[in-house]
C-alpha positions as CSV (number, residue, x, y, z in Angstrom):
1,X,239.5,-36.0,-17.3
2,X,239.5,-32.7,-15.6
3,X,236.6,-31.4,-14.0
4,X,234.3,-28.3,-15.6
5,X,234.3,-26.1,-12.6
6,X,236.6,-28.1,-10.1
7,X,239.1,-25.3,-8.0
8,X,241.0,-27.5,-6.0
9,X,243.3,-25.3,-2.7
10,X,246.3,-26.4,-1.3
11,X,248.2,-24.9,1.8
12,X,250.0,-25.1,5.1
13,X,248.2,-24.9,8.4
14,X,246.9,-21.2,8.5
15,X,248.3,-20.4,4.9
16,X,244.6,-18.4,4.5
17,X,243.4,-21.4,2.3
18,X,239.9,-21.9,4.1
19,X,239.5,-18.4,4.2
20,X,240.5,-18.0,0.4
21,X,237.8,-20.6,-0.7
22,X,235.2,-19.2,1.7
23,X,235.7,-16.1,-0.7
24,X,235.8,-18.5,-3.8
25,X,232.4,-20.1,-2.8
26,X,230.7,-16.3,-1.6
27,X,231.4,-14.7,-5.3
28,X,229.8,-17.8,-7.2
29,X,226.8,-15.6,-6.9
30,X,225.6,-19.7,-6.4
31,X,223.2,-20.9,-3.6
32,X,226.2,-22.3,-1.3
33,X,226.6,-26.2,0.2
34,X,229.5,-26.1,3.0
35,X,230.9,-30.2,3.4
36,X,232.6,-29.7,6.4
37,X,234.7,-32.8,7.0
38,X,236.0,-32.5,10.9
39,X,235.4,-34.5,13.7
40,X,235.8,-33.5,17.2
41,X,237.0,-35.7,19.5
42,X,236.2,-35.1,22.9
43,X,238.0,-33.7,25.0
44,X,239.8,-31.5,22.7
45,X,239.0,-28.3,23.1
46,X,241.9,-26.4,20.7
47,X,240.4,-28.3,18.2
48,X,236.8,-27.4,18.6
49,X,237.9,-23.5,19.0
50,X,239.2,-24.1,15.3
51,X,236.5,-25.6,14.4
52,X,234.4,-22.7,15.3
53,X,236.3,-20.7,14.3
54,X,235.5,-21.7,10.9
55,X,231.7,-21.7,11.6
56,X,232.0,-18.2,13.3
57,X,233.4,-17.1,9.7
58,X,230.8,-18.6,7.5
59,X,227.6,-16.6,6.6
60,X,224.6,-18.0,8.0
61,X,222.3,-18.6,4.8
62,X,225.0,-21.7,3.7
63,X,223.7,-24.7,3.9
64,X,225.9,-27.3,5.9
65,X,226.7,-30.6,5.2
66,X,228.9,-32.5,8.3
67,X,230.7,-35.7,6.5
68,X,231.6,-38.5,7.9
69,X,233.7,-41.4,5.9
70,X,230.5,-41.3,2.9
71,X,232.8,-37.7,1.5
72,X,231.1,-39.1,-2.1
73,X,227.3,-39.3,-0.9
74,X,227.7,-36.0,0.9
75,X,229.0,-34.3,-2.7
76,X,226.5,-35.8,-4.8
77,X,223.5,-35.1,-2.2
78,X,224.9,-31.1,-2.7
79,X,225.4,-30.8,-6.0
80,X,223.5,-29.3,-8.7
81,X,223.9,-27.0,-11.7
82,X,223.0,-24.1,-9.7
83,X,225.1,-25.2,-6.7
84,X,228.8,-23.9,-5.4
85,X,229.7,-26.8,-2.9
86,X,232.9,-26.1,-0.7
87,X,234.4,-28.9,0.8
88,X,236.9,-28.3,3.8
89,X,239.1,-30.6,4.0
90,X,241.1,-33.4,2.4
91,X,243.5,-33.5,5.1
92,X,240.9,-34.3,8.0
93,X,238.3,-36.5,5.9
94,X,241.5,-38.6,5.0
95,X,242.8,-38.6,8.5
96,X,239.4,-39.7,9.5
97,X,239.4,-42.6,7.3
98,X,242.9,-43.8,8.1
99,X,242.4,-43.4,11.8
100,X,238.6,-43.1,13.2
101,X,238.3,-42.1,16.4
102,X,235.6,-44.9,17.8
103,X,236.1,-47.5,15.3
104,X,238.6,-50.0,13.6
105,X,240.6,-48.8,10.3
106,X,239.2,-49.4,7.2
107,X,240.8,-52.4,5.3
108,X,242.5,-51.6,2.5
109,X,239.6,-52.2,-0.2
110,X,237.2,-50.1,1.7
111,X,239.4,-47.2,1.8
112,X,240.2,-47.7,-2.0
113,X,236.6,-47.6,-2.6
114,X,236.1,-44.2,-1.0
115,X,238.8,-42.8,-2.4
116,X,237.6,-43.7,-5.6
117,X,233.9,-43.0,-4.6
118,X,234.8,-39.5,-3.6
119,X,237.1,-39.0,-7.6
120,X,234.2,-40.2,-9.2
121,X,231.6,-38.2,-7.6
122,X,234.1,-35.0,-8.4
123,X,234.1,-35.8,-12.0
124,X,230.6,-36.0,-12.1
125,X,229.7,-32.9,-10.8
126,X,227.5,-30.5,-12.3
127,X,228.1,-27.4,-10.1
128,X,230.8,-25.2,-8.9
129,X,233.2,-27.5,-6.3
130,X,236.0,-26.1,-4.2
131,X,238.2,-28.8,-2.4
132,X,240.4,-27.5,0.0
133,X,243.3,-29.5,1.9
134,X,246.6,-29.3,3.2
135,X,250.0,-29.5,1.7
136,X,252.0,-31.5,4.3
137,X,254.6,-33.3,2.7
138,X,257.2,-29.9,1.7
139,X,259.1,-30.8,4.6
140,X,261.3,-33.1,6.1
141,X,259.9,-37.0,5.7
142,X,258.3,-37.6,9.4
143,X,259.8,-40.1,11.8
144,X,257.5,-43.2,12.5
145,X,255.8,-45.4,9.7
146,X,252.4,-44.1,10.5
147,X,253.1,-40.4,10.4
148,X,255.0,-41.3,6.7
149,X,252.0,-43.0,5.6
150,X,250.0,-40.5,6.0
151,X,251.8,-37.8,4.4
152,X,252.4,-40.3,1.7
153,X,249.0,-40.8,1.4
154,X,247.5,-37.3,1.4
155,X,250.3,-36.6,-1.4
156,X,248.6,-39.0,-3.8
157,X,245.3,-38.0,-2.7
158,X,246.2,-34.7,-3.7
159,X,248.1,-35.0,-6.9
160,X,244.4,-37.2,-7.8
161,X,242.3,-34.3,-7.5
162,X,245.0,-32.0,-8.9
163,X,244.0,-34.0,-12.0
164,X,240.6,-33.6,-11.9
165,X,241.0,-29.9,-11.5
166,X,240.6,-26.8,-13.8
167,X,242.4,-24.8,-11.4
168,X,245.2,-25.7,-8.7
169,X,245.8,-22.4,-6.3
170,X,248.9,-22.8,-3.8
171,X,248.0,-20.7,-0.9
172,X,251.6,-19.0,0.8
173,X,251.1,-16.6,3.7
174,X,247.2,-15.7,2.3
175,X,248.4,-15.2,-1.3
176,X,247.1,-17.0,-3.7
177,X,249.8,-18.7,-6.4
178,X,248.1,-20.1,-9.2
179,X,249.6,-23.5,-10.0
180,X,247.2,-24.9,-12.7
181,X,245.5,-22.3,-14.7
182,X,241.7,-22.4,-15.4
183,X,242.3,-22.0,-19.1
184,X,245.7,-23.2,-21.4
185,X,246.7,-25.8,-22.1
186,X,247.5,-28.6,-19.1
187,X,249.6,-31.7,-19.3
């Protein structure tokens, strides 16, 4: 089932895809709901100056969500027919779920369900939703069995909401390369 009004952004690591669904979310001419999915560990500052970064760029009126591992509860507490929720990103809720940073990993049937959670609460969506993650696996496949499931993960997590979604934009050096169209025929 694909999604009404689901625009789902890939990219690399500063491929202009946060900033590209920052746009997105602004011309909705919608009342705007910011998921931001990042934790900051301690101690890392680089990490926090990105984060910032991102809330530097934001306009001030958005509202903001912070999610933790409940991506699913945070979406369906946003959404509305009137609403534009943008949620940034895949790559670091999923990386949150597969490795938090104070507590044990989730055993394989609670991260199913919150996969599944989070698909579920896409399809039923009534506003405008922009997902944004990373597209990590175009290179090389990563030494070490961790690093490999990971990238093997956020590959299917990706091709699932690829699914859901009208519209599939590749982000390459801040352009925009449609990959699923919002209209035509899909397969």
């Amino acid at each position: 089932m694909i999604s009404r009004d689901l625009t789902f952004l890939l990219g690399g690591a500063r491929s202009g895809k946060s900033a590209y669904a920052e746009r997105l979310a602004a011309s909705s001419a919608r009342p705007v709901t910011y998921i931001a999915t990042a934790l900051v560990a301690a101690g890392d500052n680089e990490f926090a100056q990105r984060v910032e970064h991102h809330r530097a760029r934001r306009p001030e009126h958005w509202d903001l969500i912070e999610a933790s591992a409940d991506l699913a509860g945070a979406l369906r507490r946003a959404d509305g027919d009137d609403r534009c929720i943008l949620i940034d990103c895949l790559t670091l809720w999923l990386a949150g779920l597969l490795c938090p940073p104070d507590a044990a990993a989730l055993s394989h049937d609670a991260y199913a369900a919150h996969l599944n959670a989070f698909e579920a609460a896409l399809a039923d969506a009534r506003g405008k939703v922009i997902v944004v993650s990373n597209e990590i696996g175009l290179g090389v496949v990563p030494l070490g069995a961790e690093t490999r499931y990971y990238v093997d993960e956020l590959g299917r997590l990706n091709q699932r909401i690829a699914a859901l979604s009208a519209q599939v934009t590749l982000m390459v050096a801040g352009l925009p390369m449609i990959v699923k169209p919002a209209s035509g025929p899909t397969c």
